[in-house]
C-alpha positions as CSV (number, residue, x, y, z in Angstrom):
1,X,-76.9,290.5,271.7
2,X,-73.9,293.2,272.1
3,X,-72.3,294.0,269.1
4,X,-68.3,293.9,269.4
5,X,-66.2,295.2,266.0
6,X,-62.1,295.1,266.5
7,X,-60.8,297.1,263.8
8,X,-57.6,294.8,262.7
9,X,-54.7,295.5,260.3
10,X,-51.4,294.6,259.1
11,X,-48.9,293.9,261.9
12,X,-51.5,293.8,264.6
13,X,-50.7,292.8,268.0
14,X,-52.3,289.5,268.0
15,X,-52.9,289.4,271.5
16,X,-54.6,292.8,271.6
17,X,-57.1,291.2,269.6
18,X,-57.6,287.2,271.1
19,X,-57.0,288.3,274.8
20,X,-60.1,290.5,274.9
21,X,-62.0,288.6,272.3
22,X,-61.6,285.3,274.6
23,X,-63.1,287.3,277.6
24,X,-66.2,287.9,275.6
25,X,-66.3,284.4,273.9
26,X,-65.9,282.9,277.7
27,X,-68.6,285.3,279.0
28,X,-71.3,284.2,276.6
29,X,-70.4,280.4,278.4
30,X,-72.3,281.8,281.4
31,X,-74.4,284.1,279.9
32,X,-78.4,283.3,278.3
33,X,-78.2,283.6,274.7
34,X,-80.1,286.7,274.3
35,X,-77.6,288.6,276.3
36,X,-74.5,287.0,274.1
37,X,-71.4,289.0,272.6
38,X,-71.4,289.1,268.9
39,X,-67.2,289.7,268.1
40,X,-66.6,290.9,264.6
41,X,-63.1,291.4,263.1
42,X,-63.0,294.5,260.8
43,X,-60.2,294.6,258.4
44,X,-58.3,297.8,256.3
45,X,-57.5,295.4,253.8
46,X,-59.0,292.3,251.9
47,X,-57.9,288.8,252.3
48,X,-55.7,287.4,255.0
49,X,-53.8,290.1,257.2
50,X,-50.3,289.2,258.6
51,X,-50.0,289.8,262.6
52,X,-46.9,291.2,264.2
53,X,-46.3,287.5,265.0
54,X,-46.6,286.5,261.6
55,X,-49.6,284.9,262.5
56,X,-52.7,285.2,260.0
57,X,-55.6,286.4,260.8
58,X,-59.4,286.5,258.7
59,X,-61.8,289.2,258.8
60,X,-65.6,289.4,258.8
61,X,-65.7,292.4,256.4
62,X,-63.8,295.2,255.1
63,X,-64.3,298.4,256.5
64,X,-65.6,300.2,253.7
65,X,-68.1,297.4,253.5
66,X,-68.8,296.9,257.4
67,X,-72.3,298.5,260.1
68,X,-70.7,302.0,261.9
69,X,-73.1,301.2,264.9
70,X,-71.8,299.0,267.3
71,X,-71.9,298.2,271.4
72,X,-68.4,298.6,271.2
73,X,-65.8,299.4,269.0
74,X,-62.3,298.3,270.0
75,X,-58.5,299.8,267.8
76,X,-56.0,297.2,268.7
77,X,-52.4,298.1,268.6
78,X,-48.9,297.0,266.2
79,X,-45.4,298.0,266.4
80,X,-45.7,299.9,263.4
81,X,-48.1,302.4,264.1
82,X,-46.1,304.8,265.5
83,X,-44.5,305.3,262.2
84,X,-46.7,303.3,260.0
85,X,-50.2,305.2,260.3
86,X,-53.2,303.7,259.0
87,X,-54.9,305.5,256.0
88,X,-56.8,308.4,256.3
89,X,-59.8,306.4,255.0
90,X,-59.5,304.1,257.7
91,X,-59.4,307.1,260.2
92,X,-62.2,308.4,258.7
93,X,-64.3,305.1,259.2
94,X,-62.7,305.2,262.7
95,X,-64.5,308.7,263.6
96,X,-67.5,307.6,262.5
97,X,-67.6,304.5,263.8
98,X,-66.9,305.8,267.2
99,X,-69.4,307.7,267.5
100,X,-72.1,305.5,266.3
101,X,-70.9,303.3,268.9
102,X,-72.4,303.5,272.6
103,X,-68.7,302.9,273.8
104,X,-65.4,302.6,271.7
105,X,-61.7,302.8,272.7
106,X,-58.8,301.2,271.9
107,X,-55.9,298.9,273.5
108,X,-51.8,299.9,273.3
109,X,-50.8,302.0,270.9
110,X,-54.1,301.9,268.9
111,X,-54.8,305.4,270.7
112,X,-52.4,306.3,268.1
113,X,-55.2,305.7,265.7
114,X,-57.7,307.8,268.5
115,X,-55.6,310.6,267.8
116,X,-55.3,310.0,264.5
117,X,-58.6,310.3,263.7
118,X,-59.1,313.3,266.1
119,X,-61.3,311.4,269.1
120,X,-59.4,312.4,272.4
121,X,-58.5,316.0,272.1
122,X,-59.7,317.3,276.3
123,X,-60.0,313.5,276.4
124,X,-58.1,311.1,279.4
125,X,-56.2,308.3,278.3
126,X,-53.5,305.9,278.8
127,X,-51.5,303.5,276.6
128,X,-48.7,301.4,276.5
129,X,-45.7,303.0,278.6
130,X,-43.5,303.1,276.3
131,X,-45.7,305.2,273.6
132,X,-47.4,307.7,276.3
133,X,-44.3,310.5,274.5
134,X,-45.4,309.6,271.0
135,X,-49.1,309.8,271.6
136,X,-49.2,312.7,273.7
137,X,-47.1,314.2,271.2
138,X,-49.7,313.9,268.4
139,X,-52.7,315.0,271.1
140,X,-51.2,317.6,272.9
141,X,-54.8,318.2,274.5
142,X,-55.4,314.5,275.7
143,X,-54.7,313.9,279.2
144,X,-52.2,310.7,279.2
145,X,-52.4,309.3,282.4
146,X,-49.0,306.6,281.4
147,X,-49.6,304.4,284.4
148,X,-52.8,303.0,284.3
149,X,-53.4,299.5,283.5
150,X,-57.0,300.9,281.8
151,X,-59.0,304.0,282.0
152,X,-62.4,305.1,281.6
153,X,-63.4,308.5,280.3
154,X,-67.0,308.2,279.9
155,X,-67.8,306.5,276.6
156,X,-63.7,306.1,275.7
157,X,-62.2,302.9,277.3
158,X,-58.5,302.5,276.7
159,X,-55.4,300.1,277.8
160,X,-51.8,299.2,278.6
161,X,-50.0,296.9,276.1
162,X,-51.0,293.6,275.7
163,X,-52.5,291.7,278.2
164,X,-53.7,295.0,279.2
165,X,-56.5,294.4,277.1
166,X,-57.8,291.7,279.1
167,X,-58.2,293.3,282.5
168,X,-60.3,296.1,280.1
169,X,-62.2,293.7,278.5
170,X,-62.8,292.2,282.3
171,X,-63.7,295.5,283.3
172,X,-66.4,295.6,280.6
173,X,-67.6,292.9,281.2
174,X,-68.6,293.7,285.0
175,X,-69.8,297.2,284.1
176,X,-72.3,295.1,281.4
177,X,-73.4,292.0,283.6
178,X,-71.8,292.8,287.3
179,X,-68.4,291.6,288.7
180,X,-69.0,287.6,289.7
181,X,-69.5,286.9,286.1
182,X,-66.3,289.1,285.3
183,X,-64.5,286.9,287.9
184,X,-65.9,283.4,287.2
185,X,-64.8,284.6,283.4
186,X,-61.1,285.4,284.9
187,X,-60.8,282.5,287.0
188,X,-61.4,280.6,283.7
189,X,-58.9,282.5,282.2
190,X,-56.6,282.1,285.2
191,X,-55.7,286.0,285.4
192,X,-56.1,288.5,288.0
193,X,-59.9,290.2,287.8
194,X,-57.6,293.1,288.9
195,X,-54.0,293.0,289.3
196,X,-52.2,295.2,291.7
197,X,-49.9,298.3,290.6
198,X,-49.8,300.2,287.3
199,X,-47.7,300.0,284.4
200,X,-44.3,301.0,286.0
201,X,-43.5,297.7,287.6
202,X,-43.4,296.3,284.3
203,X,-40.9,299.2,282.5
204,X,-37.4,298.0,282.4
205,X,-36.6,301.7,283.3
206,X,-38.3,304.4,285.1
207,X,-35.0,306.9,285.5
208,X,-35.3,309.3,282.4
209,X,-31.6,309.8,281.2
210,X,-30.1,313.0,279.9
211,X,-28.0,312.8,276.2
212,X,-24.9,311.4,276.9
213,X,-22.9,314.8,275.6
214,X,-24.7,316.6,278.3
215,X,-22.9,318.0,281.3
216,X,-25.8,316.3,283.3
217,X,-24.7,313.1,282.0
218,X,-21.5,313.2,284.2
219,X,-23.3,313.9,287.7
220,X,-26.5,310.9,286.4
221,X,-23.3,308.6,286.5
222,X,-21.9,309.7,289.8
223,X,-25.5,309.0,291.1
224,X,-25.7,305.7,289.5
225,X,-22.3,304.9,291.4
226,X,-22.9,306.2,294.8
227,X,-26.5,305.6,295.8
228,X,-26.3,304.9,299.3
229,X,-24.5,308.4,299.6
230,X,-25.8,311.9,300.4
231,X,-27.3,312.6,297.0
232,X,-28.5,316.3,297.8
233,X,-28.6,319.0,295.7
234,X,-25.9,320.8,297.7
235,X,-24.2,317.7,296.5
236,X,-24.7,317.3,292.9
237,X,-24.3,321.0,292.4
238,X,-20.5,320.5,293.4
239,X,-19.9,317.6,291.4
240,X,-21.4,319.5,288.1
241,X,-19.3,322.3,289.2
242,X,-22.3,325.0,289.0
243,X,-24.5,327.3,291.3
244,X,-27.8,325.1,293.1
245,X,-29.8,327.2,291.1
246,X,-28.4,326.9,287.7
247,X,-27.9,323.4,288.5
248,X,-31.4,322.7,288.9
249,X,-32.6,324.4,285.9
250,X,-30.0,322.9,283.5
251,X,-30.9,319.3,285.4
252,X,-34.6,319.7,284.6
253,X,-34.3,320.9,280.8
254,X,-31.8,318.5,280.0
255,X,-33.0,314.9,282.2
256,X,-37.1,316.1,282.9
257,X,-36.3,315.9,285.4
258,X,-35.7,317.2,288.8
259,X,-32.8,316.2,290.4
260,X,-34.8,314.7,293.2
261,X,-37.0,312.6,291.1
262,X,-34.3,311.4,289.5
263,X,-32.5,310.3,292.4
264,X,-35.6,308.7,293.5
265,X,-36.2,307.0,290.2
266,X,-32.6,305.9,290.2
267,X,-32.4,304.0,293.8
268,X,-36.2,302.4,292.6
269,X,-34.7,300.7,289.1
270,X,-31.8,299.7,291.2
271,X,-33.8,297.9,294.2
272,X,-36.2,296.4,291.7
273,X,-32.7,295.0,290.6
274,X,-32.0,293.9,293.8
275,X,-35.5,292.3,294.2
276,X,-35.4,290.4,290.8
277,X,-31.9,289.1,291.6
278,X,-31.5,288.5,294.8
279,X,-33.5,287.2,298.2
280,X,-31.6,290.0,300.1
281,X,-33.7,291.5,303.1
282,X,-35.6,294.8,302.5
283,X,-33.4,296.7,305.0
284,X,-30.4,295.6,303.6
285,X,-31.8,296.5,299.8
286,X,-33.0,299.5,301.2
287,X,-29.8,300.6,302.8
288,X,-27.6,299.8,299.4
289,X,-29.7,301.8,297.3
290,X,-30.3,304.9,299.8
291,X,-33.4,304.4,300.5
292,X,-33.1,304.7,303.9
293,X,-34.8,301.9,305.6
294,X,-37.1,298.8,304.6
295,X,-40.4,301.3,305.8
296,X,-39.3,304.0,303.2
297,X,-38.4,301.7,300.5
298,X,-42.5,300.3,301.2
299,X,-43.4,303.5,301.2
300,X,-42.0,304.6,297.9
301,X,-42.2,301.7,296.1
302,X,-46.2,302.0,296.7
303,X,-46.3,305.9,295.6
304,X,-44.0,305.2,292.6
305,X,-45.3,302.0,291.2
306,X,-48.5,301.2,293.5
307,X,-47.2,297.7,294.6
308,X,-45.1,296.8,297.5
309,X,-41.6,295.4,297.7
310,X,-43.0,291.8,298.6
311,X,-45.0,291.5,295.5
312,X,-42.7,293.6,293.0
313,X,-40.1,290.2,293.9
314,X,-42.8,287.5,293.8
315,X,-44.1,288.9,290.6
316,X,-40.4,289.6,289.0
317,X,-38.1,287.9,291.6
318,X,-35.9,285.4,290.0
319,X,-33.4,284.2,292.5
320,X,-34.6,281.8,295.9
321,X,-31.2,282.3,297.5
322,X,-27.8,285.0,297.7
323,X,-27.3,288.3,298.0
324,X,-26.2,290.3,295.1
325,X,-23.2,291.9,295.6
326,X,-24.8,295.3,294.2
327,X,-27.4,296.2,292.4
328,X,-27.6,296.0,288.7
329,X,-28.6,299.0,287.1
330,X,-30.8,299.5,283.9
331,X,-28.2,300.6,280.8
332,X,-28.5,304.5,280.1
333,X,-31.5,304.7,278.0
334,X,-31.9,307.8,275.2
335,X,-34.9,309.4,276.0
336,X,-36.2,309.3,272.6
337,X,-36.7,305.4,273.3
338,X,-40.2,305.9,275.0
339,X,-41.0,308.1,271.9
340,X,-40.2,305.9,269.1
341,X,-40.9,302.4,270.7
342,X,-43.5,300.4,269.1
343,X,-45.3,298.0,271.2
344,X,-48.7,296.8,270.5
């Protein structure tokens, strides 16, 4: 039998730990028993722990109590640990416990905990989009790949938020006992053995912002209201009343940002807009939001989020019939909001 320890605390996601738990409680359905997952929950504290739900969940052991060697060691995430860490004791028993494991990573935020406990220094990992600042922040060494639904670096596994944790656990599962038991566990499940795109079709914003009492402010809001317009630097320069060159240097320190990229990332939030709102044809979405034609907007929308237009509105789409009258555009967001966002 594979061992499987979740490390679980106050204010745990819940869904970090019963999505993948349920993939390996489904798998042992088709599996012999010799070959069955053992799941143990692994607490920081004694007696019933609150979720971030408010749920209550019951561990098998305390950590100071619980075996270091494992199959696989799993560090859900919460919404409080990018400010609430976990105590050092419980980072310590996270080092260790890694690396008695023969694999161990974590799901959301709980890199956060990784770090924490000094495990992906040179390391590649992803996490929840909206903590990818915040953890590569505390590792400056780690390679945060902020896309990716899950990543492997050899014996570290880690997530996306959430239900993120599922496709990982799916993954597992195939790498242990080959993909048609992965699939006949996901068909089960009724999820995707592996869903299109990475994260960014599911942030409410990819356009990174400058501070509102920037000068770069101004020309962001003369983008935001004339995308279907020459948008060049030539352009934008003028508006912010400045050399190309300055312009471009004061644009990147104070968005990061080029200006291109954030034209780019502007006319994508406001087509996915378009796409969640409205059935309006790709050329004429395309055309409102500057994108030139329906075969560029394609074409970007599969570099930028790795999905196409078609299935960004059948994912997200929300309207059968009517054409919005324009797009509706994501609210100015600080940038310290991916920093300081707890999601587990």
């Amino acid at each position: 039998m594979r061992s499987l320890a979740f490390l679980i605390f106050p204010g745990v996601q819940a869904l970090d730990v019963f999505g993948p738990t349920d993939v390996f409680s489904e798998a042992n359905v088709f599996l012999p028993p010799e070959s069955h997952y053992q799941v143990r929950l692994i607490s920081t504290e004694r007696g019933a722990l609150p979720c971030s739900s408010g749920l209550r969940i019951h561990a098998d052991q305390h950590f100071s109590e619980a075996d270091q060697y494992h199959d696989l060691l799993l560090v859900p995430g919460g919404p409080g640990l990018v400010r609430r860490p976990l105590d050092d004791a419980v980072h310590d028993w996270v080092k260790r416990a890694s690396r008695g494991a023969q694999r161990f990573g974590a799901i959301c935020n709980g890199t956060l905990t990784l770090a924490r406990a000094g495990l992906l220094d040179g390391r590649s990992v992803t996490t929840h989009w909206s903590n990818a600042a915040a953890l590569a922040a505390l590792c400056p060494t780690a390679r945060v790949e902020s896309d990716r639904i899950f990543l492997q670096d050899g014996d570290l596994y880690t997530s996306a938020g959430v239900t993120a944790g599922i496709d990982l656990s799916l993954h597992l599962l195939a790498q242990d006992h080959g993909p048609e038991i992965a699939l006949r566990v996901a068909k089960r499940m009724v999820v995707f053995l592996q869903r299109a795109g990475g994260q960014s079709q599911f942030s409410p914003y990819l356009t990174p912002y400058a501070d509102a009492s920037s000068p770069i402010a101004q020309v962001q809001q003369y983008v935001l209201g004339h995308l279907a317009d020459d948008l060049s630097i030539t352009v934008l320069a003028s508006v912010a009343k400045m050399s190309m060159r300055h312009f471009s240097r004061v644009f990147a320190r104070e968005a990061r940002a080029t200006p291109a990229e954030f034209v780019e990332s502007a006319r994508i939030d406001a087509a996915r807009a378009m796409l969640e709102n409205s059935s309006a044809p790709l050329k004429t979405i395309a055309y409102r939001c500057g994108l030139r034609d329906a075969h560029h907007l394609r074409a970007v929308f599969k570099r930028r989020l790795g999905i196409t237009p078609q299935q960004y509105r059948l994912h997200f789409g929300t309207s059968d019939t009517g054409l919005a009258a324009a797009p509706v555009l994501p609210p100015p967001v600080s940038n310290d909001l991916a920093a300081t966002a707890g999601v587990g």
